[in-house]
C-alpha positions in Angstrom: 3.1 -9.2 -20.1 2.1 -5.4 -19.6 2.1 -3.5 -16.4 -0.9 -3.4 -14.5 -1.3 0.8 -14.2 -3.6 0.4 -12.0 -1.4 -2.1 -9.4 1.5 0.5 -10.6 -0.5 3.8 -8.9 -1.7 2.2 -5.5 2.0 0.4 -4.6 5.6 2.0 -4.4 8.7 -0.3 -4.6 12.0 0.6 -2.9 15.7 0.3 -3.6 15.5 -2.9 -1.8 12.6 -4.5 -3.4 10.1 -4.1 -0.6 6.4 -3.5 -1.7 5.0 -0.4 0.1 1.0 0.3 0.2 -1.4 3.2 2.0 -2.9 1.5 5.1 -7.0 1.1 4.9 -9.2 3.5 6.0 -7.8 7.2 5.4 -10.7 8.2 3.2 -13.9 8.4 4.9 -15.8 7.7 8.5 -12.6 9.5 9.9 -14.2 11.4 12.8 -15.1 8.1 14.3 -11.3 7.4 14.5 -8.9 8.6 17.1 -6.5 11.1 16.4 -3.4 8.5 16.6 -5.1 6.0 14.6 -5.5 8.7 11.7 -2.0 10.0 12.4 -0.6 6.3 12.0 -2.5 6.0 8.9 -0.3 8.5 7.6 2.3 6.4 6.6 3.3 3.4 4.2 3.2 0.2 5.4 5.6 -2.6 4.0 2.9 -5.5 2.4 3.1 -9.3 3.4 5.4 -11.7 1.8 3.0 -13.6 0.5 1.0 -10.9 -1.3 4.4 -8.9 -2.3 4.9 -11.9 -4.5 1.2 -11.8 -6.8 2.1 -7.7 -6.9 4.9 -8.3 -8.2 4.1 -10.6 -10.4 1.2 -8.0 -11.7 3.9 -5.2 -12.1 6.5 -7.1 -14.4 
């Protein structure tokens, strides 16, 4: 089965094996936000078991 290159672009796996994935909303109707909210944005977030498991299915 091929790679998905579009799954491939919007997730990051680690050494470990976790599934890493930009949190929702950082690209518009950001002045409405507070400045912590887009600060926390910022950063990866690790993605749910449950959902880990059809990405990865999608990426192998």
């Amino acid at each position: 089965m091929k790679t998905r290159k579009s799954i491939l672009k919007r997730f990051k796996i680690t050494k470990t094996g976790k599934i890493l994935h930009r949190p929702i909303g950082q690209d518009h109707f950001r002045a409405k936000k507070s400045g912590k909210k887009i600060r926390q944005t910022r950063k990866l977030v690790k993605l749910s078991k449950a959902d880990s498991r059809k990405i990865r299915k999608l990426l192998h």
